[in-house]
N, CA, C and O atoms as a GROMACS GRO file, in nm:
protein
  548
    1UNK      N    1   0.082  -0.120   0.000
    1UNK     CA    2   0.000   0.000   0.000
    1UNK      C    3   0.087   0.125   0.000
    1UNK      O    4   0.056   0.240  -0.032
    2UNK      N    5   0.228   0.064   0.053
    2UNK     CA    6   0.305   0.236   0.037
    2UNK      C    7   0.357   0.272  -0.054
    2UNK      O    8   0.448   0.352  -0.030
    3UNK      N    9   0.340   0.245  -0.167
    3UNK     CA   10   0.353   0.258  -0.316
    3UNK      C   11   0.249   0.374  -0.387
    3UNK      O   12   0.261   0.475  -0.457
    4UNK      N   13   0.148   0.300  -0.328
    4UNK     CA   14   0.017   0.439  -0.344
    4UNK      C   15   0.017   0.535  -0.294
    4UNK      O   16  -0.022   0.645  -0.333
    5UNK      N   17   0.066   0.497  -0.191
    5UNK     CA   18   0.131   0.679  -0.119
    5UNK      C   19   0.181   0.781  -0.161
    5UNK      O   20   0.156   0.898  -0.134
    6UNK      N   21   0.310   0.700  -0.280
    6UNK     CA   22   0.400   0.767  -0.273
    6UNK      C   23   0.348   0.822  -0.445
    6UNK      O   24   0.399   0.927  -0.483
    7UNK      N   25   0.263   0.760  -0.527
    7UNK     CA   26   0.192   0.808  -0.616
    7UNK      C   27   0.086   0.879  -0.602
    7UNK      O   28   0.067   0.980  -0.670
    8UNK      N   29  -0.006   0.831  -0.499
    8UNK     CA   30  -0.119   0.964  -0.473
    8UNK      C   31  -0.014   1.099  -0.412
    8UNK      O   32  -0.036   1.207  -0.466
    9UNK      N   33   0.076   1.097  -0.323
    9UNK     CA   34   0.139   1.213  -0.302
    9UNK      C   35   0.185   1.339  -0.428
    9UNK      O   36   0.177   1.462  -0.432
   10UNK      N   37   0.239   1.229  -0.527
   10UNK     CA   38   0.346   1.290  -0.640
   10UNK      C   39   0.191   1.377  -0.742
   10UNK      O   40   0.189   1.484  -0.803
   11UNK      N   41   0.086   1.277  -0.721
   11UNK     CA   42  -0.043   1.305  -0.832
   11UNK      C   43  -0.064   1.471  -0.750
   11UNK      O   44  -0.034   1.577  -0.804
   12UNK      N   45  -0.122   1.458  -0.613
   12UNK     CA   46  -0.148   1.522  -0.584
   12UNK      C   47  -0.056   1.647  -0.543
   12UNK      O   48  -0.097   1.708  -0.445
   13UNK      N   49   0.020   1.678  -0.582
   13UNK     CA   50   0.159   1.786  -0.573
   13UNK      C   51   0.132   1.843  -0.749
   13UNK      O   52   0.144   1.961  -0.782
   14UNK      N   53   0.109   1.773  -0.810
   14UNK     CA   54   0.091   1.772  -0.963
   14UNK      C   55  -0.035   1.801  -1.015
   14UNK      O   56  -0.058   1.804  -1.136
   15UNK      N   57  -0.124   1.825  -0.922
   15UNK     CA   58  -0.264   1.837  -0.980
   15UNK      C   59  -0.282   1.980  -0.898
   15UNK      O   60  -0.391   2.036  -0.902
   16UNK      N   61  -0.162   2.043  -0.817
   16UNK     CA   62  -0.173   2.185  -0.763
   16UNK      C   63  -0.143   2.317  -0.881
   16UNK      O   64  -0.141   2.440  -0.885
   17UNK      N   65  -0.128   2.223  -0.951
   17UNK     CA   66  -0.081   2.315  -1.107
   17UNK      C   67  -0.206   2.313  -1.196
   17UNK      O   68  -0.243   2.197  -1.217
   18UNK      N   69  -0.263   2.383  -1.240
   18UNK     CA   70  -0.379   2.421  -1.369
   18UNK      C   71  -0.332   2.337  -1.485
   18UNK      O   72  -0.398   2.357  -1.588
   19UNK      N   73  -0.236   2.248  -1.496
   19UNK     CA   74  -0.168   2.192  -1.668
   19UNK      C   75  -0.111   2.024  -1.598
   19UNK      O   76  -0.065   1.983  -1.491
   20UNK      N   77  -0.149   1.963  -1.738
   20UNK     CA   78  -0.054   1.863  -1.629
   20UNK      C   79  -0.143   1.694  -1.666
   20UNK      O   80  -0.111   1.584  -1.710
   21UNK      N   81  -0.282   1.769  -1.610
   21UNK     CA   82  -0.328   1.645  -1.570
   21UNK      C   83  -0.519   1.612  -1.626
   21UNK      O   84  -0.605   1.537  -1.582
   22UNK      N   85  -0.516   1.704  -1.732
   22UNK     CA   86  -0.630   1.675  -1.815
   22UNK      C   87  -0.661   1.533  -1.904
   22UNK      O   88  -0.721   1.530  -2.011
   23UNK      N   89  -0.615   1.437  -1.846
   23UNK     CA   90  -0.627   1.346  -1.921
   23UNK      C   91  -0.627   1.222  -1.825
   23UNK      O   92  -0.562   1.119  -1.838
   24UNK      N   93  -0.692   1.246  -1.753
   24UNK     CA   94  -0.686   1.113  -1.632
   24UNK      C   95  -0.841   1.067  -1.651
   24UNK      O   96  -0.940   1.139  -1.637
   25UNK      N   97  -0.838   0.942  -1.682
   25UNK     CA   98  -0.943   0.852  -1.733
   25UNK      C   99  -1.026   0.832  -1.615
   25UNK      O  100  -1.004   0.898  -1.514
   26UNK      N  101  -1.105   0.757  -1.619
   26UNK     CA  102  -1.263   0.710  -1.529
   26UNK      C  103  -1.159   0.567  -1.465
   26UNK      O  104  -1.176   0.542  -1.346
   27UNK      N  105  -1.092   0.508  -1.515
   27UNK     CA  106  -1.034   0.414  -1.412
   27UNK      C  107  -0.956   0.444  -1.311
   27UNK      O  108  -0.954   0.386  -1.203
   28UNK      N  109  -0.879   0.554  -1.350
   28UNK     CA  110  -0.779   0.657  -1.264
   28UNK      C  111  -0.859   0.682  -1.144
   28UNK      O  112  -0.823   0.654  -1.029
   29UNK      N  113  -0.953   0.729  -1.173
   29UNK     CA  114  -1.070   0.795  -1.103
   29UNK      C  115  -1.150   0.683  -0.977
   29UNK      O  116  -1.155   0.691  -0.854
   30UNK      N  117  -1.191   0.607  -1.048
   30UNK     CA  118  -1.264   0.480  -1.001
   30UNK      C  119  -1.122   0.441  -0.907
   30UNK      O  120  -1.126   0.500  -0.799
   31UNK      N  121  -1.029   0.377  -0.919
   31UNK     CA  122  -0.932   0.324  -0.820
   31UNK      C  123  -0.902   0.395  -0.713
   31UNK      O  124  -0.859   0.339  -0.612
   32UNK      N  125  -0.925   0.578  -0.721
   32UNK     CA  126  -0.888   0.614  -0.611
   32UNK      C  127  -1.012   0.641  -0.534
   32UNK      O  128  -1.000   0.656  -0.412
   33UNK      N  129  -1.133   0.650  -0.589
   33UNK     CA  130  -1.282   0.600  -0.503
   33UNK      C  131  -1.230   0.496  -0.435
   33UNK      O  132  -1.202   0.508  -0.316
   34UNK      N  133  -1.207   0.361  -0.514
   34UNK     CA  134  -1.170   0.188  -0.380
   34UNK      C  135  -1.070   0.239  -0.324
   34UNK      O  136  -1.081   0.174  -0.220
   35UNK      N  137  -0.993   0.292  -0.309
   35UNK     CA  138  -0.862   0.376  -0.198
   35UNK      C  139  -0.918   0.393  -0.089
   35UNK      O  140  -0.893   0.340   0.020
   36UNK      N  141  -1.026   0.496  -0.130
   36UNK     CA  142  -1.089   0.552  -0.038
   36UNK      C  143  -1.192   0.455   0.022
   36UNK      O  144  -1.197   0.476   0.144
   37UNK      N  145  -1.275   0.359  -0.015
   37UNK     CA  146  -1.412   0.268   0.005
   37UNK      C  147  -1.305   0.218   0.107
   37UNK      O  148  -1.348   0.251   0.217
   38UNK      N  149  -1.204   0.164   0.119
   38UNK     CA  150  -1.121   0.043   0.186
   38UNK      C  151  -1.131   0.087   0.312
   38UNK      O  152  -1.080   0.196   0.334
   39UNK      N  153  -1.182   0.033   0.400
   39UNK     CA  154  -1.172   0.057   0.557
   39UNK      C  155  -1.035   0.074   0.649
   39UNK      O  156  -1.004   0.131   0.754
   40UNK      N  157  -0.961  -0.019   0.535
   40UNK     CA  158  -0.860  -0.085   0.622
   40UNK      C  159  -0.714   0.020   0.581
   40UNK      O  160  -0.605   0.009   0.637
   41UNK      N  161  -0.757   0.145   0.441
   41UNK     CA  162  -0.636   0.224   0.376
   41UNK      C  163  -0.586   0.308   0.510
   41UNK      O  164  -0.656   0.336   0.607
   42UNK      N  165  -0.495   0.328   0.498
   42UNK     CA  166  -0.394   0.368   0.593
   42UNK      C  167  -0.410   0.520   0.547
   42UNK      O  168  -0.408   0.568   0.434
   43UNK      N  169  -0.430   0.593   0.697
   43UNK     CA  170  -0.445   0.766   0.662
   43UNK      C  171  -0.385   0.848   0.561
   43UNK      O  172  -0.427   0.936   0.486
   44UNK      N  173  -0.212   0.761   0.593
   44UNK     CA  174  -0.117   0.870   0.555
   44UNK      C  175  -0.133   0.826   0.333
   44UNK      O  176  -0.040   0.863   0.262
   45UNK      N  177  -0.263   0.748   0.265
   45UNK     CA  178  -0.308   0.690   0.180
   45UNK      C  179  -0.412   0.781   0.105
   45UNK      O  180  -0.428   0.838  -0.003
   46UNK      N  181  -0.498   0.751   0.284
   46UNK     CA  182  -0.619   0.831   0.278
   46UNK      C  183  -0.617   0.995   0.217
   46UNK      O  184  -0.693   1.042   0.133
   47UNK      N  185  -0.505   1.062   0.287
   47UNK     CA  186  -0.505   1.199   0.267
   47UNK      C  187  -0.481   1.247   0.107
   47UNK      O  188  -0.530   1.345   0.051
   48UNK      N  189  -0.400   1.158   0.060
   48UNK     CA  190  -0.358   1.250  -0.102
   48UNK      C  191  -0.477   1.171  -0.177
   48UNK      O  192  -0.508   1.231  -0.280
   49UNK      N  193  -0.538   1.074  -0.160
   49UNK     CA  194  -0.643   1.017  -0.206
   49UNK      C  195  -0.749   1.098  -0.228
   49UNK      O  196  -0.798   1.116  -0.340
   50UNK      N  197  -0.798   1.163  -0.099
   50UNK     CA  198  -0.901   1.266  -0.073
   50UNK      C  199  -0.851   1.353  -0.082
   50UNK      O  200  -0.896   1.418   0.013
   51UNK      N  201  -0.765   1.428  -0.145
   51UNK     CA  202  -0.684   1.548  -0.187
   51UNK      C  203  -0.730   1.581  -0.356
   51UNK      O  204  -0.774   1.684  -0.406
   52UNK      N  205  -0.704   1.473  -0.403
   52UNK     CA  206  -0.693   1.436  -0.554
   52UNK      C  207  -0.831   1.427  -0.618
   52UNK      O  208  -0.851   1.475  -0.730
   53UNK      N  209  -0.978   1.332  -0.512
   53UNK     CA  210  -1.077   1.396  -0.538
   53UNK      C  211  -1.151   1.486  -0.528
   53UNK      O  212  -1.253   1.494  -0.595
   54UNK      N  213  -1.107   1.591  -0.426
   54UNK     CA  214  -1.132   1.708  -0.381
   54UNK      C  215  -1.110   1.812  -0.506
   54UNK      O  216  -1.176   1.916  -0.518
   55UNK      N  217  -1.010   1.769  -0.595
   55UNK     CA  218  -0.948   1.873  -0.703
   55UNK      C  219  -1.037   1.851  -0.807
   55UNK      O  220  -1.094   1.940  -0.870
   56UNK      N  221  -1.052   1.712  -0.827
   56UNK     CA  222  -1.128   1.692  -0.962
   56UNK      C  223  -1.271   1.702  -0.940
   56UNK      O  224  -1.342   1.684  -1.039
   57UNK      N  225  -1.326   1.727  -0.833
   57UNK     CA  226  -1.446   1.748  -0.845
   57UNK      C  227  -1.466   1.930  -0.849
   57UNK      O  228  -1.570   1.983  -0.888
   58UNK      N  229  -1.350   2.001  -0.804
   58UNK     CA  230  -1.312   2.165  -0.831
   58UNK      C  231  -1.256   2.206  -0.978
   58UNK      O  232  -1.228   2.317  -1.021
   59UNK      N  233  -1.249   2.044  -1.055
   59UNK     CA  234  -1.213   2.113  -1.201
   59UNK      C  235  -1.326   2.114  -1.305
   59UNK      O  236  -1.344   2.064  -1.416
   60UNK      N  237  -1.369   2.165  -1.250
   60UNK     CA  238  -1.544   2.197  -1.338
   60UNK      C  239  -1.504   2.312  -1.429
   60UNK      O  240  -1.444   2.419  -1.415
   61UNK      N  241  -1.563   2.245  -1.528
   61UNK     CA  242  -1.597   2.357  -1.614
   61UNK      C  243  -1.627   2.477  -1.620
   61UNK      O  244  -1.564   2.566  -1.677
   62UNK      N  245  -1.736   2.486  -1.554
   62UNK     CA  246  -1.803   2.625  -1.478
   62UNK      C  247  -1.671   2.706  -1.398
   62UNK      O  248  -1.654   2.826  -1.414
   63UNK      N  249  -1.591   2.630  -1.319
   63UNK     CA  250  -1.498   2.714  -1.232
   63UNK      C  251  -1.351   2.776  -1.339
   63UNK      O  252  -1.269   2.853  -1.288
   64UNK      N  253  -1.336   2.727  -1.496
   64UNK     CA  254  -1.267   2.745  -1.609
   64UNK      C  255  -1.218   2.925  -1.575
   64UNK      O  256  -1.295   3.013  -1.612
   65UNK      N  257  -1.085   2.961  -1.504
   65UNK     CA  258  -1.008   3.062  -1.497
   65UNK      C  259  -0.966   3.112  -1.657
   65UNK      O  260  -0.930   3.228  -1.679
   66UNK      N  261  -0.976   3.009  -1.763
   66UNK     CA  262  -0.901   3.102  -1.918
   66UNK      C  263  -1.025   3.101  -1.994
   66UNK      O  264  -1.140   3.075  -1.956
   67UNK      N  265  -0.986   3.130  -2.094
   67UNK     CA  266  -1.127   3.134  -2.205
   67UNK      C  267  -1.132   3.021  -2.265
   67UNK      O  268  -1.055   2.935  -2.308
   68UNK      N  269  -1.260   3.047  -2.257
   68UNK     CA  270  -1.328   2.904  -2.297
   68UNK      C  271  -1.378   2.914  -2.487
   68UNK      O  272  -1.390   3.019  -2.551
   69UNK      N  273  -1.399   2.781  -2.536
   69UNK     CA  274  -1.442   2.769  -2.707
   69UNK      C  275  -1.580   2.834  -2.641
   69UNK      O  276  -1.606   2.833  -2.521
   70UNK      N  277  -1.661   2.889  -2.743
   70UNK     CA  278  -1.780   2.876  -2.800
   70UNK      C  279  -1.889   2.794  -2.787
   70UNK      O  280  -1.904   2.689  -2.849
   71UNK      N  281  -1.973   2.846  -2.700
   71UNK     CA  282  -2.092   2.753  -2.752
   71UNK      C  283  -2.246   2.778  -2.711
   71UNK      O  284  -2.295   2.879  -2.761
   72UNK      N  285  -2.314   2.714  -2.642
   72UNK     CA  286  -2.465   2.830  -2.655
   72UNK      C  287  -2.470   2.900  -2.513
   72UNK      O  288  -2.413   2.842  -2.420
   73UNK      N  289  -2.550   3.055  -2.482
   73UNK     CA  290  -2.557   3.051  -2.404
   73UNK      C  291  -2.634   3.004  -2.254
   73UNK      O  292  -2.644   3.057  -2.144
   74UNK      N  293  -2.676   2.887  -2.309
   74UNK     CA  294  -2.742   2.772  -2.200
   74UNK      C  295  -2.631   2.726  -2.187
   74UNK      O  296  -2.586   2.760  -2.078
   75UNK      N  297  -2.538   2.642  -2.267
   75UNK     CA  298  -2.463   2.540  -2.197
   75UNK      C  299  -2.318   2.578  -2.142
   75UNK      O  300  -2.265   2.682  -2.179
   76UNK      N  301  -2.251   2.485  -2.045
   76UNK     CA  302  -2.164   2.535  -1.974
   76UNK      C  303  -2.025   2.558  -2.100
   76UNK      O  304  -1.980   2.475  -2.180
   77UNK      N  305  -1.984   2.700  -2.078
   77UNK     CA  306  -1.856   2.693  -2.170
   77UNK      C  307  -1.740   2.566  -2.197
   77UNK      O  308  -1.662   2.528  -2.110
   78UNK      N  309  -1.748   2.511  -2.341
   78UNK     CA  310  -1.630   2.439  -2.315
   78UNK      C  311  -1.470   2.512  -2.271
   78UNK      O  312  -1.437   2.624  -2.308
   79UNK      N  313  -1.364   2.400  -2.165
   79UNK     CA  314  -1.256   2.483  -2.166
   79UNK      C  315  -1.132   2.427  -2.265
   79UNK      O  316  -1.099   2.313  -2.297
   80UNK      N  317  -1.084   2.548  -2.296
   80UNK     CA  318  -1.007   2.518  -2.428
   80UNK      C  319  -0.931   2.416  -2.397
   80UNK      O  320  -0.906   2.395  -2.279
   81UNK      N  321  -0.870   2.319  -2.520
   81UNK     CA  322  -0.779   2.191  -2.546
   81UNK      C  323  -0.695   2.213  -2.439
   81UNK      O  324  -0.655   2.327  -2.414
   82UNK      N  325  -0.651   2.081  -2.349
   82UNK     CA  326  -0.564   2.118  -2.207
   82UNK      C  327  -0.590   2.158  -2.134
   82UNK      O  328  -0.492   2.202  -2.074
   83UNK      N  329  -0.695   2.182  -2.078
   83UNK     CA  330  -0.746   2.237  -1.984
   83UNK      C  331  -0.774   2.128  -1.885
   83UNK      O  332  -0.834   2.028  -1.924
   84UNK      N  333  -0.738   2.138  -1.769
   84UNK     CA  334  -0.779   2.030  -1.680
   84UNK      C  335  -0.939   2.081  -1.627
   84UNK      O  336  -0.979   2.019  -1.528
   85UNK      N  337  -1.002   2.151  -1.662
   85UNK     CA  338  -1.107   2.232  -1.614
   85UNK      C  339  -1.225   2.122  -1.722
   85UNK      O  340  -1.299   2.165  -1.809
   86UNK      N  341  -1.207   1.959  -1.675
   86UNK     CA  342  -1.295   1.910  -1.756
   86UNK      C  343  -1.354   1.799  -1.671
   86UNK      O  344  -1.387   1.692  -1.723
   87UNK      N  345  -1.371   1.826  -1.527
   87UNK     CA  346  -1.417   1.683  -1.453
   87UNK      C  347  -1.538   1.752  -1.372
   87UNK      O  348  -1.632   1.798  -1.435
   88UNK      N  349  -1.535   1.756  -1.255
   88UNK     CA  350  -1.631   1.821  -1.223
   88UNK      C  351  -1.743   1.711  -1.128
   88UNK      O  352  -1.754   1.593  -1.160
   89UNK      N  353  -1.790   1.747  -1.056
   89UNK     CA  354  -1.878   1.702  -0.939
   89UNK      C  355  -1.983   1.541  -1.062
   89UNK      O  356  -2.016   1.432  -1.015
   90UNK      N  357  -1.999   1.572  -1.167
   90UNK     CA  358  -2.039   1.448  -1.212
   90UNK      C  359  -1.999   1.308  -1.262
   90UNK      O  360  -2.059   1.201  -1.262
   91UNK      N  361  -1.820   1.365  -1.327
   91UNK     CA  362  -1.766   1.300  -1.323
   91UNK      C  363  -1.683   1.199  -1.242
   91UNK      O  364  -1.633   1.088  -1.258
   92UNK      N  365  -1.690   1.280  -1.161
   92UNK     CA  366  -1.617   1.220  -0.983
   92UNK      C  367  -1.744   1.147  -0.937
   92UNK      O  368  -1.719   1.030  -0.911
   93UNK      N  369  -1.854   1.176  -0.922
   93UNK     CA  370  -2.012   1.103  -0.866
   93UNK      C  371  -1.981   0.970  -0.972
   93UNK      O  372  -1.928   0.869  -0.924
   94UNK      N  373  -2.013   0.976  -1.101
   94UNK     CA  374  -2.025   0.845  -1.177
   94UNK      C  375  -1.905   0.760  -1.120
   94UNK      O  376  -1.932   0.640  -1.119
   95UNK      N  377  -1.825   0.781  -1.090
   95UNK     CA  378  -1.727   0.678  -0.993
   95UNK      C  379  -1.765   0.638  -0.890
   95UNK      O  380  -1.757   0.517  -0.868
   96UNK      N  381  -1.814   0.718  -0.803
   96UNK     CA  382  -1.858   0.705  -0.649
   96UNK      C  383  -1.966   0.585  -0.664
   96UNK      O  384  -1.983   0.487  -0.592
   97UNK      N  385  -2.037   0.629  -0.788
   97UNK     CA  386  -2.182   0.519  -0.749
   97UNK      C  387  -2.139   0.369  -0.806
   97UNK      O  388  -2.202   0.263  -0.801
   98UNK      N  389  -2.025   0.395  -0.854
   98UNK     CA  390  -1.977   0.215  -0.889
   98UNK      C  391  -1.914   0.173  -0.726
   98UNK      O  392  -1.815   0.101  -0.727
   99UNK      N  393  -1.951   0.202  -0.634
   99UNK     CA  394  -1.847   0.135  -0.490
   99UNK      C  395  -1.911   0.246  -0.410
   99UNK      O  396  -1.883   0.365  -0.397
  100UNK      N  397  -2.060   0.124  -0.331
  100UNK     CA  398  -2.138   0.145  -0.252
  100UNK      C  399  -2.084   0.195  -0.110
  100UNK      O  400  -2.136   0.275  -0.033
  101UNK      N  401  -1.963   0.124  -0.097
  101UNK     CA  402  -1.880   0.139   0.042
  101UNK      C  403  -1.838   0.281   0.034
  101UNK      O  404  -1.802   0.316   0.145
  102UNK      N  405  -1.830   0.370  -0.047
  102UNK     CA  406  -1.721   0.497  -0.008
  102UNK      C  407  -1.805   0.584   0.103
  102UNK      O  408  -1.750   0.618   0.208
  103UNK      N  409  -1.942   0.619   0.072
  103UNK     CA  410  -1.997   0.707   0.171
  103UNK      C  411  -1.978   0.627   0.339
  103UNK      O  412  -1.907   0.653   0.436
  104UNK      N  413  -2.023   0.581   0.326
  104UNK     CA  414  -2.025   0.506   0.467
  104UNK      C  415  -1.884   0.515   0.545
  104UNK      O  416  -1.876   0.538   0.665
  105UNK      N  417  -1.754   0.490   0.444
  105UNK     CA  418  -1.636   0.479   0.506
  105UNK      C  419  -1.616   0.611   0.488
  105UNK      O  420  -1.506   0.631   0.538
  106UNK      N  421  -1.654   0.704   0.449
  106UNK     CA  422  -1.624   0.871   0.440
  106UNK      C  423  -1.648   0.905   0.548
  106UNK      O  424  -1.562   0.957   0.620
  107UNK      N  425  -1.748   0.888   0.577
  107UNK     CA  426  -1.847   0.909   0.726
  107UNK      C  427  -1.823   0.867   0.845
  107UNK      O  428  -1.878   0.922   0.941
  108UNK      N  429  -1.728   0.753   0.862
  108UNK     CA  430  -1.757   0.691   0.956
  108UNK      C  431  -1.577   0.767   0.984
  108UNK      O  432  -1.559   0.812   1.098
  109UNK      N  433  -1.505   0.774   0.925
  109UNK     CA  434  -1.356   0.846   0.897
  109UNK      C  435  -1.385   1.019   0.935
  109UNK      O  436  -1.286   1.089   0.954
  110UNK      N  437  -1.528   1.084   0.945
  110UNK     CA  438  -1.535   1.208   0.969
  110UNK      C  439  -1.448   1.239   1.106
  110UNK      O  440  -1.398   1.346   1.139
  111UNK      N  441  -1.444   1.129   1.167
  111UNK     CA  442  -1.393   1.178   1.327
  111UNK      C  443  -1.286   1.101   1.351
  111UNK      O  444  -1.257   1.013   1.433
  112UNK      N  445  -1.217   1.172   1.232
  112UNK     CA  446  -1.065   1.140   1.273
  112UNK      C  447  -0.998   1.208   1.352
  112UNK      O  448  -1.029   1.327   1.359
  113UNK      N  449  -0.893   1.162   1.434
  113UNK     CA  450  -0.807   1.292   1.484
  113UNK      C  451  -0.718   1.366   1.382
  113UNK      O  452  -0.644   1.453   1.428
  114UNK      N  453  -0.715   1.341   1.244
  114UNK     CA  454  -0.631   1.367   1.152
  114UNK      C  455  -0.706   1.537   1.121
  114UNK      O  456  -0.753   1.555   1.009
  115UNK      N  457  -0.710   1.617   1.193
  115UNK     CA  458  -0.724   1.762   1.126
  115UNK      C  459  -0.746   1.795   0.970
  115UNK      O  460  -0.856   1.816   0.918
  116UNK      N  461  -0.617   1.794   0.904
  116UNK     CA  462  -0.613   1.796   0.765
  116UNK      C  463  -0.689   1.724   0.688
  116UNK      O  464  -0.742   1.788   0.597
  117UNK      N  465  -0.724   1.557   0.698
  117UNK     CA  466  -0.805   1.491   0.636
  117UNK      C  467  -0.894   1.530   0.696
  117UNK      O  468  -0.906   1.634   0.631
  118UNK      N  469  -0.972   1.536   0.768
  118UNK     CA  470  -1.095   1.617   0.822
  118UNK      C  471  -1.185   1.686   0.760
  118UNK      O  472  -1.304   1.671   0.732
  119UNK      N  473  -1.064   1.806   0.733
  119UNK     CA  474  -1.092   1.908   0.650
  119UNK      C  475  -1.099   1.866   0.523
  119UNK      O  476  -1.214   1.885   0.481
  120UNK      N  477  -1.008   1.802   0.419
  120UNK     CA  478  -1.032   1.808   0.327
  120UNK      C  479  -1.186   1.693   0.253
  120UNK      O  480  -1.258   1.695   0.154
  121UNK      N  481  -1.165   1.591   0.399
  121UNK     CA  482  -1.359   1.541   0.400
  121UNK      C  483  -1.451   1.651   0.355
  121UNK      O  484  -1.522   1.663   0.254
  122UNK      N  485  -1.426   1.733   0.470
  122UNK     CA  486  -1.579   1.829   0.444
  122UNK      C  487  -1.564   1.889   0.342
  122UNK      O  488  -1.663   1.914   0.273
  123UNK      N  489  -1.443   1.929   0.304
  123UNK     CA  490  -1.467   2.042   0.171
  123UNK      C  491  -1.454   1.975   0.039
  123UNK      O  492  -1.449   2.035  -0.068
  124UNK      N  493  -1.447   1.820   0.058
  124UNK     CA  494  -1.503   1.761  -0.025
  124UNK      C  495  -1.602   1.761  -0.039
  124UNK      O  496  -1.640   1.809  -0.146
  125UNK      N  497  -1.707   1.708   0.059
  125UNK     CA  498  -1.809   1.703   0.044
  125UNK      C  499  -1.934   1.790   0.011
  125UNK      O  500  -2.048   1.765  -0.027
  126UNK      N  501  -1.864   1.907   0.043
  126UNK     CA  502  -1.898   2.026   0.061
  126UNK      C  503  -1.904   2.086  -0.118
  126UNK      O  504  -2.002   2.148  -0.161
  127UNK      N  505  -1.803   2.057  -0.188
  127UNK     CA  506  -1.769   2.030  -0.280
  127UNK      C  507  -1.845   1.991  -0.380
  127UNK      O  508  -1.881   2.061  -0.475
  128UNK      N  509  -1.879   1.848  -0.356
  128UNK     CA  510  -1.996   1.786  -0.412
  128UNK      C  511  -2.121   1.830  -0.390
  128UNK      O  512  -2.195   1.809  -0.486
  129UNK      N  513  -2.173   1.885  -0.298
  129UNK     CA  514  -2.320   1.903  -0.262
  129UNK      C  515  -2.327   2.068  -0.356
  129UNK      O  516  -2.420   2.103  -0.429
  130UNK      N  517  -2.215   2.140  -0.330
  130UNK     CA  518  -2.239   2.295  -0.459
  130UNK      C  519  -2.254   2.186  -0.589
  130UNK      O  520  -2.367   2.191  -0.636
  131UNK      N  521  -2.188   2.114  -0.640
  131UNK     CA  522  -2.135   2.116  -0.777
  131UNK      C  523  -2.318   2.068  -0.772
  131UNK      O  524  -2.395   2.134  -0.842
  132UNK      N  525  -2.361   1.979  -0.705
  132UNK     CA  526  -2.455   1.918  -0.730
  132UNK      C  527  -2.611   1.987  -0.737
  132UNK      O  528  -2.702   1.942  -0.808
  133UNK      N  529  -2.620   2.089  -0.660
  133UNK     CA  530  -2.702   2.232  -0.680
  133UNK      C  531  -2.664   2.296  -0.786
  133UNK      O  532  -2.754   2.378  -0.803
  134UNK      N  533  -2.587   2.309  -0.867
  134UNK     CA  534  -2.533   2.322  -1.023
  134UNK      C  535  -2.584   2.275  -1.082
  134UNK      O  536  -2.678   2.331  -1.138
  135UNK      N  537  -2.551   2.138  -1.107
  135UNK     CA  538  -2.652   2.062  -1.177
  135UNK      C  539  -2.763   2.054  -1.203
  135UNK      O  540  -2.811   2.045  -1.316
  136UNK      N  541  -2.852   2.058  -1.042
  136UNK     CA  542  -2.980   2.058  -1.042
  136UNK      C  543  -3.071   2.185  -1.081
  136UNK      O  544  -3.194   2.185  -1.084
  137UNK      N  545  -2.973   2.312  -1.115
  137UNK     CA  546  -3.044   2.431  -1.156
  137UNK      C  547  -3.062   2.464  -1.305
  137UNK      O  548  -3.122   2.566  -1.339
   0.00000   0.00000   0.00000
């Protein structure tokens, strides 16, 4: 497991940059959901894990800092080629709902003594519940 560490660490140091990392697939995605589902992942696992989905559910479209292509004004601007500004609270959810276990072990992990993961729980979650009032408007 300390292998993943040392890759969720490096991902997540690398995903603090706007460039980089627009191209991370739904399996990418999905494996670090079971990271997280695992009861048994070790904090110092846990943290860049829940770091990394915390980002990609903040790389929404809607939140797109450069200019965006063209397109109607109903739909959300696309962001130009390279842009990591292409995941977003639905794309991170369609992972979540393949691995029933993550909420429960999110939750039950709220009362950690770990401060930092703590935090980045809630403002995950916190995270998800805006992106998801987005959606629903």
């Amino acid at each position: 497991m300390f292998h993943f560490q040392y890759a969720l660490v490096a991902m997540q140091h690398l995903m603090e940059l706007d460039y980089g990392w627009s191209d991370l697939d739904e399996e990418f995605i999905f494996r670090v959901v079971q990271i997280l589902s695992t009861p048994q992942t070790l904090i110092n696992v846990c943290r860049p894990a829940t770091a990394i989905l915390k980002k990609l559910v903040e790389a929404d479209p809607r939140n797109s800092t450069g200019p965006a292509t063209a397109g109607s004004s109903r739909s959300v601007p696309r962001p130009p080629p390279g842009s990591v500004y292409v995941y977003g609270f639905a794309v991170v959810f369609d992972q979540m709902r393949k691995d029933s276990r993550l909420l429960e072990t999110v939750v039950n992990r709220l009362g950690s003594a770990d401060t930092a993961l703590t935090l980045y729980r809630f403002v995950g979650l916190a995270s998800a519940v805006a992106a998801s009032d987005l959606d629903a408007a």
